[in-house]
C-alpha positions in Angstrom: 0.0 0.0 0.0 1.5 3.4 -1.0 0.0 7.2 -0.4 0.4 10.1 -1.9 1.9 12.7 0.5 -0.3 15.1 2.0 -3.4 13.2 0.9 -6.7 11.7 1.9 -6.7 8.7 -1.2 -4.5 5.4 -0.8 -3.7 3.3 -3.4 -4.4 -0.7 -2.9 -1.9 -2.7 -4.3 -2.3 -6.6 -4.2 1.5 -8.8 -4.8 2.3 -5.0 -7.0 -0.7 -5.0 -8.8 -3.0 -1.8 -8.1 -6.3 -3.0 -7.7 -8.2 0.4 -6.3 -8.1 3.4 -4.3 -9.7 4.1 -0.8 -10.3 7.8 -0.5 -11.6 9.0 3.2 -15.3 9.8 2.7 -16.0 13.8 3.7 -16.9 14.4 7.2 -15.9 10.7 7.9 -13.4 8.1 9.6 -14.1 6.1 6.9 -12.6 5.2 3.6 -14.5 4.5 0.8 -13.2 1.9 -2.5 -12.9 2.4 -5.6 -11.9 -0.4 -8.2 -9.3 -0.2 -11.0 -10.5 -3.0 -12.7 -14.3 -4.5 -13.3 -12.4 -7.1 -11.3 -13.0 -5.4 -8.3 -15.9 -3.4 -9.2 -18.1 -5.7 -6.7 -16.4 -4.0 -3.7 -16.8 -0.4 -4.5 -18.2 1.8 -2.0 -17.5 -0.5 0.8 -16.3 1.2 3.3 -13.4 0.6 6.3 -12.0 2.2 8.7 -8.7 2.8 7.1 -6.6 1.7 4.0 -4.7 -1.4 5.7 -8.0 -2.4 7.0 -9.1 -2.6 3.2 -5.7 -3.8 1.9 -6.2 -7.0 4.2 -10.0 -7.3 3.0 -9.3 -7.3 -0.5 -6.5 -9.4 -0.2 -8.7 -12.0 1.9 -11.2 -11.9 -0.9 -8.7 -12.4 -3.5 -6.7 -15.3 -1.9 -10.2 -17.2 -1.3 -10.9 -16.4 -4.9 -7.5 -18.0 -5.9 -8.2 -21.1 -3.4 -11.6 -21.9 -5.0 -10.2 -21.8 -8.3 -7.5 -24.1 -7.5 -10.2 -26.4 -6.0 -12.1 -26.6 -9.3 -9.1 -27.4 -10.7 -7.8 -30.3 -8.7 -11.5 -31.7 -8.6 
């Protein structure tokens, strides 16, 4: 995860690919995603409490994603 200095948008990177932004929602604690890719489209808008809460989300999602698919495979 990287950030731009002086700034309230982080960029989510997943093994150094970007997959989104989180940007902190006005008036908010929150940070609010924002997909690079129709990959990731599903999860925009969701909201967390800060980027490396969303880094370790997204990268929980994708890893399940990647296990499944192995699954099918070995089946």
């Amino acid at each position: 995860m990287s950030h731009p200095s002086n700034s309230e948008s982080y960029v989510i990177e997943i093994s150094g690919a970007t997959i989104g932004i989180v940007v902190r929602e006005p008036q908010a604690r929150r940070f609010a995603f924002h997909s690079a890719s129709r990959r990731f489209s599903r999860f925009d808008g969701m909201t967390f409490v800060g980027p490396r809460d969303a880094e370790r989300y997204l990268s929980g999602q994708v890893a399940r994603r990647l296990h499944s698919l192995l699954e099918e495979l070995v089946a």
